[in-house]
RODO-2510 file (C-alpha; in nm, 4 decimals, decimal comma):
residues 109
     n   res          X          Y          Z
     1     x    -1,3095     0,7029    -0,4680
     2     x    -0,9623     0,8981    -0,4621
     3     x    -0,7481     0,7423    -0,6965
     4     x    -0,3717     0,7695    -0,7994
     5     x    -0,2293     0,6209    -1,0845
     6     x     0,1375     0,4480    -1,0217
     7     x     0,3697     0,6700    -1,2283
     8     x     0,2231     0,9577    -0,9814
     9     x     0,4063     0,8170    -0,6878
    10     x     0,6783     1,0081    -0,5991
    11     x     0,9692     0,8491    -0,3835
    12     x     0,8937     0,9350    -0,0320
    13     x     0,5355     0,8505    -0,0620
    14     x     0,3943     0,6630     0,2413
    15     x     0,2579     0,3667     0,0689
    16     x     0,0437     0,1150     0,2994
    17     x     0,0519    -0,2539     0,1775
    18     x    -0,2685    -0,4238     0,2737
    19     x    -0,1900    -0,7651     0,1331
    20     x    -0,1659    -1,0668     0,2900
    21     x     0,1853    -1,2084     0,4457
    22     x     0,2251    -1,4469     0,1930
    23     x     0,2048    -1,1823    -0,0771
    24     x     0,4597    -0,9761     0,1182
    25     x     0,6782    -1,1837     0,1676
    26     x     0,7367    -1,2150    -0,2054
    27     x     0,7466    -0,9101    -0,2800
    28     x     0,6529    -0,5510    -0,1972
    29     x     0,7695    -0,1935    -0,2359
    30     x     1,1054    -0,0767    -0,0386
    31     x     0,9645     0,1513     0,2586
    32     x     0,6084     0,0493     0,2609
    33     x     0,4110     0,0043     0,5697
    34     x     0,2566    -0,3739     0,5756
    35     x    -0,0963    -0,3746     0,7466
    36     x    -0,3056    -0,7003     0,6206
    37     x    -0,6473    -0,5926     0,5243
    38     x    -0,7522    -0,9252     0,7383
    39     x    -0,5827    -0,7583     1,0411
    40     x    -0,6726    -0,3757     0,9240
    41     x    -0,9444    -0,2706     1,2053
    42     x    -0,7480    -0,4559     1,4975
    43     x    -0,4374    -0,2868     1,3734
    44     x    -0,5552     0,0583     1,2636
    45     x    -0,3464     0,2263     1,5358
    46     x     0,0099     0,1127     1,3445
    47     x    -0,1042     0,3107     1,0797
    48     x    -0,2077     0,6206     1,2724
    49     x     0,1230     0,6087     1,4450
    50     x     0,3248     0,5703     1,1348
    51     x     0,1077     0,7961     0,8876
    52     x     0,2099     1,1301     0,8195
    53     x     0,0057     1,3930     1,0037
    54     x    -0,0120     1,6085     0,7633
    55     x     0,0795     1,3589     0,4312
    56     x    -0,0975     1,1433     0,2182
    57     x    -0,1771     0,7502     0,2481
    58     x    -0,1220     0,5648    -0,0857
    59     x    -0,2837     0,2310    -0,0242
    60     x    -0,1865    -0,0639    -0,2625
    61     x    -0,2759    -0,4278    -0,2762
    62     x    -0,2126    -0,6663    -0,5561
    63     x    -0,4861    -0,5533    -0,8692
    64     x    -0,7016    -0,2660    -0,6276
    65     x    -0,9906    -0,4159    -0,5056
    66     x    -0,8791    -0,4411    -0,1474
    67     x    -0,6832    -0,1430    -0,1382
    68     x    -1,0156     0,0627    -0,2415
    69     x    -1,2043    -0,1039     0,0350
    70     x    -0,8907     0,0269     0,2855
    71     x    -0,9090     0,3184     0,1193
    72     x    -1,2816     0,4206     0,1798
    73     x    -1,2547     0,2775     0,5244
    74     x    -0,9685     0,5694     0,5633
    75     x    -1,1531     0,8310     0,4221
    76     x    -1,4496     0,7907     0,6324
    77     x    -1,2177     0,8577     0,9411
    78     x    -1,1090     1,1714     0,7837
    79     x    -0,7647     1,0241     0,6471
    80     x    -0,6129     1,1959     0,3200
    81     x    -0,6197     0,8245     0,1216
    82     x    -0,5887     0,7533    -0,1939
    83     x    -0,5826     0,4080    -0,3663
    84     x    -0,3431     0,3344    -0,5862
    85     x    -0,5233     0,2098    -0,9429
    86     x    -0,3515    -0,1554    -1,0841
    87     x    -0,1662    -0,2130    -0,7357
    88     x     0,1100    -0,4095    -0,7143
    89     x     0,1039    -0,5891    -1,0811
    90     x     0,1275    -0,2371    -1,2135
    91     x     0,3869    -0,1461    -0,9654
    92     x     0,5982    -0,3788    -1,1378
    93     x     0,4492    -0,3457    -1,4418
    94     x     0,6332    -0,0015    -1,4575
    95     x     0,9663    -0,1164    -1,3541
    96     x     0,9202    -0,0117    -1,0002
    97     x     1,1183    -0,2195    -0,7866
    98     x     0,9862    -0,4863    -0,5656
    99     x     1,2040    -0,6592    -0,2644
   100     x     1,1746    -0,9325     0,0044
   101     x     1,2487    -0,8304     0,3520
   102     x     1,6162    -0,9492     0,3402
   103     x     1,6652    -0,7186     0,0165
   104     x     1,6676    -0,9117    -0,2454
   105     x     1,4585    -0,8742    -0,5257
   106     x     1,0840    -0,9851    -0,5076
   107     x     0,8302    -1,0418    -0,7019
   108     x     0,3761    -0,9780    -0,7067
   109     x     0,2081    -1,3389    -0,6272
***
């Protein structure tokens, strides 16, 4: 499965965030695009509209596991996607910041 580790990020990524709400809500990466792997399939055409044609999709969750299912899903209808290895916990981990929707600063559940 395509990996990328989360130092390789550059800013201007488009990073999907396939975590629950609850998980969102307390935290996520500035910019990201919030899909719910529960809601993924019944919601795939957000993505498509919102994806870069011709860019990558980073796909995080909070440790990886769901993100890599996402991720394969992606892949097998010929979408450039990567998951991104550690997720969220090594998002901020790194010192990458995490916010709530108002702005304020978040934190991984």
């Amino acid at each position: 499965m395509p990996t990328v580790a989360v130092t390789d990020l550059k800013d201007g990524d488009f990073l999907l965030d396939v975590r629950e709400d609850d998980e969102w809500r307390a935290g996520h990466a500035e910019g990201a695009l919030h899909i719910p792997m529960s809601d993924f399939v019944a919601r795939y055409g957000e993505l498509t509209g919102a994806a870069p044609q011709d860019g990558r999709v980073h796909v995080v969750c909070r440790s990886g596991g769901r993100s890599a299912q996402v991720t394969m899903y992606l892949v097998q209808q010929g979408i450039d996607a990567v998951n991104v290895d550690g997720g969220m916990q090594v998002w901020q981990a790194t010192g990458r910041p995490v916010v709530t929707d108002d702005g304020k600063d978040g934190f991984v559940i």
